[in-house]
N, C-alpha and C positions, 0 to 999 in steps of 0.2 A: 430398451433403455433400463439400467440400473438405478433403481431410485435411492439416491442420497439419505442416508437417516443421521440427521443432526440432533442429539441430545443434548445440545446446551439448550433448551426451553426448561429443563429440571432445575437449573439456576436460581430460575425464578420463581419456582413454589419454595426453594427451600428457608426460607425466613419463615414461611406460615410451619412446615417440618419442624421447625427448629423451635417455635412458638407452641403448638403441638405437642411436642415431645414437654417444656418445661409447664405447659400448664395442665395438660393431663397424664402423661406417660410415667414422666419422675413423681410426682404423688400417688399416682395407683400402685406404683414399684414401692413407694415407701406404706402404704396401706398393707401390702403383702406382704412385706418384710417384718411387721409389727406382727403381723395374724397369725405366725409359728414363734412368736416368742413370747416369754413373759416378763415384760418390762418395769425393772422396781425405780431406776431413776436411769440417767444418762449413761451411766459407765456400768449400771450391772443390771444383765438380762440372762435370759435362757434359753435354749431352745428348748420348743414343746412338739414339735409336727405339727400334726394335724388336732393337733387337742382341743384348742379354742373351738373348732367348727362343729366339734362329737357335742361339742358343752351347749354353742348355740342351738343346733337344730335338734338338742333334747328338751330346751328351754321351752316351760309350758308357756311362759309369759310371751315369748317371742312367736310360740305356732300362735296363740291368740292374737295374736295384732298383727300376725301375718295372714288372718282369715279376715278381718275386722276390714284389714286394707285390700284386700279381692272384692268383699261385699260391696265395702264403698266405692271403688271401681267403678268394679259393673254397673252398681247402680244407677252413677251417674252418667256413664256413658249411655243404658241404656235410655235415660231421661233426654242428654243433650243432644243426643245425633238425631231423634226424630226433630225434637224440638227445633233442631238448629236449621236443619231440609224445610221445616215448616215455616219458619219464618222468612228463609230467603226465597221462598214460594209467593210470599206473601208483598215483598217487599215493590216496591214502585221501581222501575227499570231507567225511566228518564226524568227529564225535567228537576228543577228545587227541588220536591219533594225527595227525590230517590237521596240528594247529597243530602238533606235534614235526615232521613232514616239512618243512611250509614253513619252521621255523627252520632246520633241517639244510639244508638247500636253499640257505636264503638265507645259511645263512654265509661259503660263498667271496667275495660279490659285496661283502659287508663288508669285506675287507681290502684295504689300500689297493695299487694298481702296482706302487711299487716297492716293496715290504712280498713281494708276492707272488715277482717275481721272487729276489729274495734267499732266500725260503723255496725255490723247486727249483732254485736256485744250492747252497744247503745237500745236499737230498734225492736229488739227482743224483752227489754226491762217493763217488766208490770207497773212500775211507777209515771216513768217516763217515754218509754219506747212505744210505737204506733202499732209493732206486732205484738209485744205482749199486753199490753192496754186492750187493747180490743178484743182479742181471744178471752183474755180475762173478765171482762165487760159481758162475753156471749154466754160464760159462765166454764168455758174449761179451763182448768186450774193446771196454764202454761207454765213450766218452770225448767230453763234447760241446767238450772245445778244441783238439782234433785230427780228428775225423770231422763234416763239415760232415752226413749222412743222422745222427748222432745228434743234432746242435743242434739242425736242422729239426724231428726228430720229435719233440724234447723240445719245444719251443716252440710246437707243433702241440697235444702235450699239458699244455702249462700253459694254455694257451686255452682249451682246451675245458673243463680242470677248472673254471676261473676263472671261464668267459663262461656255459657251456650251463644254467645255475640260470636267467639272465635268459630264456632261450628257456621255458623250462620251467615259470616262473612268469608268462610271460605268457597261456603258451598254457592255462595250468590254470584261467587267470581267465577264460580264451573257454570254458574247457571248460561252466565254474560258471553262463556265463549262459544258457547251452541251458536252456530251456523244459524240465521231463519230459514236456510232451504229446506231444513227438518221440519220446520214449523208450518212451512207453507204444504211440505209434503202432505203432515197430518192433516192440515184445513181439506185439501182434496180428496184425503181419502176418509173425512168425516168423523178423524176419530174422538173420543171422549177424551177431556182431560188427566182421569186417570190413565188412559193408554198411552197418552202423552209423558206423563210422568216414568210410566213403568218403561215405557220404550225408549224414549229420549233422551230423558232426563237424567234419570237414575245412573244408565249405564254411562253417560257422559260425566256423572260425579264421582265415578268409582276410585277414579285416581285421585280426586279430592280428599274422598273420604278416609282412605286408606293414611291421607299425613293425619286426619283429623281425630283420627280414632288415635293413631299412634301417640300425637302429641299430646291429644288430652289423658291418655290411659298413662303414659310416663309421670305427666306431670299429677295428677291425680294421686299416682302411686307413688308421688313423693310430696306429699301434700305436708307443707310444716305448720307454716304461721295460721293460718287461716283459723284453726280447731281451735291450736295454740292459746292465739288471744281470747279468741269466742269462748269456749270450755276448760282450759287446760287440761285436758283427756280426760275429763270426768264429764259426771258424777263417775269416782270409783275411777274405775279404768276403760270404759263404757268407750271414749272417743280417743285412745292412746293409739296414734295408727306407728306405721312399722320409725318414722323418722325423728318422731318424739321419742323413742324408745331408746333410738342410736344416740341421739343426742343429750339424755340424760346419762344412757352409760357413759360416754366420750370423755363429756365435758365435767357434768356434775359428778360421776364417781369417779372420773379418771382410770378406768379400767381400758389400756390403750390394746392391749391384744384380745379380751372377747370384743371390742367396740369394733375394732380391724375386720376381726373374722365377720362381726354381724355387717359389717359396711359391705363385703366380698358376698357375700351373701344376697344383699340385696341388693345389689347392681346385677347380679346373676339373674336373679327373681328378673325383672325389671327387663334385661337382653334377655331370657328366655322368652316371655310374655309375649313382648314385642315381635319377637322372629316369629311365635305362632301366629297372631294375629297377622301381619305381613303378608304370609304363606297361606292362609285361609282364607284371605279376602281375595288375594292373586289368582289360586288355583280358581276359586268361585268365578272370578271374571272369566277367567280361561276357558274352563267349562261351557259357561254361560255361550263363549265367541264362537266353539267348537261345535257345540250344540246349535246354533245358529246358523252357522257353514253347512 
């Protein structure tokens, strides 16, 4: 029998193509149309090449806050992914209580950016705020607009407050689809809840973790309001990460062609990262299954 191939089903993706195409295709075309030119106003520009890009990735200000924003990264990823496995470890599986945890849970991720910042812009004040009142009371002399290691660690810990609920409820939903015949397996064969974890668990969250990493590492690495509000990239230039940097060129000096080039740049940064981490967590599983076979 010859089987039929009807291609009228493409019909009907194409509103979202077409939706696609004018919310991110024609703005990136117009980003990289800017980033070889030098634009003085509407009607007079220049072409430059590749100039804009020689300029940003010689720019000392830019490798620094393109290091600043790797630090803070890692950092935090390497904080929220244990963090976030440990609390959906933790968490209650049935009954009221399990729904009261995932509300409690899910409440940080409710509030909006800059909502949040402005909350430990409050909670950090020596006068009035609960974190820096008390630190200050123990006797160490908290201040995040003069100690660039208190900004960091405070913006270190508004992220994890803010972010590790999404690690934690993703990973609670890998937790929930484990099979019990896994479980009942290990009761028979006596094993320890670590072996549980390392054998069960883990490798049944791999595909969790993989968005979870992805998502939080992207969004991290484009991390705006949050600092924004809490520090304005100080003390100094201490917490200026890579998106404060675009958006002061952009907007406050109106510089549209290095701002273009740095924009291309850091969506590159941003798709490089992601494809390694991708590819490294994939091939580890692979491995891992091969190795096991």
């Amino acid at each position: 029998m010859t089987k039929v191939r009807n291609n009228r089903a493409w019909w009907l993706i194409l509103p979202m193509l077409l939706l696609v195409a004018f919310s991110a295709i024609i703005p990136l075309m117009t980003v990289v149309n800017y980033s070889v030119q030098d634009v003085f106003d509407a009607n007079t520009r220049f072409f430059t090449g590749t100039e804009w890009f020689k300029e940003m990735l010689n720019d000392p200000a830019l490798q620094a806050a393109v290091l600043r924003q790797f630090a803070f990264s890692l950092t935090v990823l390497a904080i929220e992914v244990p963090l976030g496995i440990g609390i959906a470890l933790i968490m209650p599986k049935k009954g009221w209580q399990a729904s009261a945890v995932l509300i409690l849970v899910t409440m940080p991720l409710l509030i909006p950016w800059n909502v949040v910042g402005s909350i430990w812009q409050i909670f950090t004040r020596g006068d009035i705020g609960l974190m820096g009142w008390s630190l200050r009371e123990l006797g160490y002399g908290y201040n995040i607009t003069a100690s660039p290691v208190d900004a960091w660690a405070t913006i270190i810990l508004m992220d994890v407050w803010h972010w590790t609920p999404l690690i934690a409820l993703l990973c609670y939903s890998g937790l929930r689809s484990i099979p019990d015949a896994y479980y009942q397996a290990a009761r028979i064969d006596r094993a320890s809840k670590w072996a549980v974890f390392r054998y069960i668990q883990l490798p049944k969250l791999t595909n969790v973790l993989v968005i979870g990493v992805l998502l939080r590492f992207m969004h991290s690495f484009m991390i705006y309001a949050e600092p924004f509000v809490l520090t304005g990239g100080g003390p100094g230039s201490s917490t200026t990460f890579l998106s404060q940097s675009l958006t002061t060129m952009a907007i406050g000096q109106q510089d549209l062609g290095p701002s273009a080039a740095f924009s291309l740049i850091y969506f590159l940064i941003i798709l490089l990262v992601s494809w390694v981490f991708y590819t490294a967590i994939m091939n580890m599983q692979k491995d891992k299954q091969d190795g096991e076979a």
